[in-house]
C-alpha positions as CSV (number, residue, x, y, z in Angstrom):
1,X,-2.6,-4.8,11.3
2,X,-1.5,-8.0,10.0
3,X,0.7,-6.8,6.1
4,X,0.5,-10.5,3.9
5,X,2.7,-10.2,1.6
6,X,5.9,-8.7,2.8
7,X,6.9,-10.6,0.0
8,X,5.2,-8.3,-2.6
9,X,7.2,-5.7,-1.0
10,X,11.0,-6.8,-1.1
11,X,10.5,-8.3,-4.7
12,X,9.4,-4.8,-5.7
13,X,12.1,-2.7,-4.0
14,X,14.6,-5.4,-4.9
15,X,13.7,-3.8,-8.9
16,X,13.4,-0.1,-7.7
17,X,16.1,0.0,-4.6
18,X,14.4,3.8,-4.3
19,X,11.1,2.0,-3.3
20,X,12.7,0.1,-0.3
21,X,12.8,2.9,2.7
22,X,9.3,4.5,1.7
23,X,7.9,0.6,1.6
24,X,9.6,-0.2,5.0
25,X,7.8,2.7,6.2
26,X,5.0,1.7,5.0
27,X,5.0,-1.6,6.3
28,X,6.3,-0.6,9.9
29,X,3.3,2.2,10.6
30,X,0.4,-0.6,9.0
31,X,1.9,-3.5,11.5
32,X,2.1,-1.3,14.3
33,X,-1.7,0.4,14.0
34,X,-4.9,-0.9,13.9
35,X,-6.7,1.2,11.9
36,X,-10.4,0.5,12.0
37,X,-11.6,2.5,8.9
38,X,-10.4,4.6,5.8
39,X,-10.3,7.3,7.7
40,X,-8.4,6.7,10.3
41,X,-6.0,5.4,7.4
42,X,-6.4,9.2,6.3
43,X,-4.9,10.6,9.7
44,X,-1.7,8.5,8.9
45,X,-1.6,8.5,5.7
46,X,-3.3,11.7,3.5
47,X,-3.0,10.3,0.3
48,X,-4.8,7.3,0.8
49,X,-7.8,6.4,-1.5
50,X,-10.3,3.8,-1.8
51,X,-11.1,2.7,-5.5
52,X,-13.8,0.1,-5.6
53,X,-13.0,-2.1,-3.3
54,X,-9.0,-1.5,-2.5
55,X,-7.1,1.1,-1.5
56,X,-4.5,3.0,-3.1
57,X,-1.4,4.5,-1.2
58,X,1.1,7.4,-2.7
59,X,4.4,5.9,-1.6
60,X,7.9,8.1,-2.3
61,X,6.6,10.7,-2.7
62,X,4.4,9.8,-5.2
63,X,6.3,7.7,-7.2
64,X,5.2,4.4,-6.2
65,X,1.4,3.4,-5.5
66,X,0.8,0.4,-3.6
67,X,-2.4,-1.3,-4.2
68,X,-4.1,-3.4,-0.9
69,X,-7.3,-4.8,0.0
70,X,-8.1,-4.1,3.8
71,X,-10.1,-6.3,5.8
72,X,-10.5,-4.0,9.1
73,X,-12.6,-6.4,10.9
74,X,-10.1,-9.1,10.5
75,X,-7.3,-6.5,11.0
76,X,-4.9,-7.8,7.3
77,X,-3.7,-5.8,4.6
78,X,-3.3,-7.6,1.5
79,X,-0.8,-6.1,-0.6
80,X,-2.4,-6.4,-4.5
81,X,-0.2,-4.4,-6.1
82,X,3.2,-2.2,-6.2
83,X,3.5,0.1,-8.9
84,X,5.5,2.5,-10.1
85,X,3.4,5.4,-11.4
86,X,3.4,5.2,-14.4
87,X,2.5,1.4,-14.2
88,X,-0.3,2.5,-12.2
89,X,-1.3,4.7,-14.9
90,X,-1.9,2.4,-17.2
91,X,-5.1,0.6,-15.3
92,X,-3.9,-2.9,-16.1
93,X,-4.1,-3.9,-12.2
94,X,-8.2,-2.9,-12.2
95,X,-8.6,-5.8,-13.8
């Protein structure tokens, strides 16, 4: 899979240093496997969820959610959104 934004990634670790190994881990399993469904995401990754139309990963342990939209027929991960938890909490990224 194809990760755009690595960006999104690094600015958010670069605030919550914590967040950086769990995110590079993140980002190294989604480059390295083409996953071609949400569950197949669910072998790797347990935690995973769909909500609407994105899908929300546990990161840390639970302490950081990162949002993305997959496109599995194009093979790219959008990163929306990285979270703490309580940020996520509050629902503001549904909008």
């Amino acid at each position: 899979m194809h990760v755009i934004s690595r960006k999104a990634l690094r600015t958010f670790w670069d605030t919550h240093p914590e967040s950086e190994s769990p995110l590079r881990r993140w980002h190294t399993i989604m480059q390295s496997t083409e996953f071609v469904n949400l569950a197949a995401i669910g072998e790797t990754f347990p935690s995973a969820d769909a909500v609407n139309d994105l899908t929300v990963f546990n990161i840390g342990g639970n302490k950081f959610r990162l949002i993305a939209s997959i496109h599995y027929n194009r093979r790219k991960v959008y990163v929306r959104h990285v979270l703490t938890h309580a940020e996520y909490d509050l629902g503001d990224w549904k909008r």
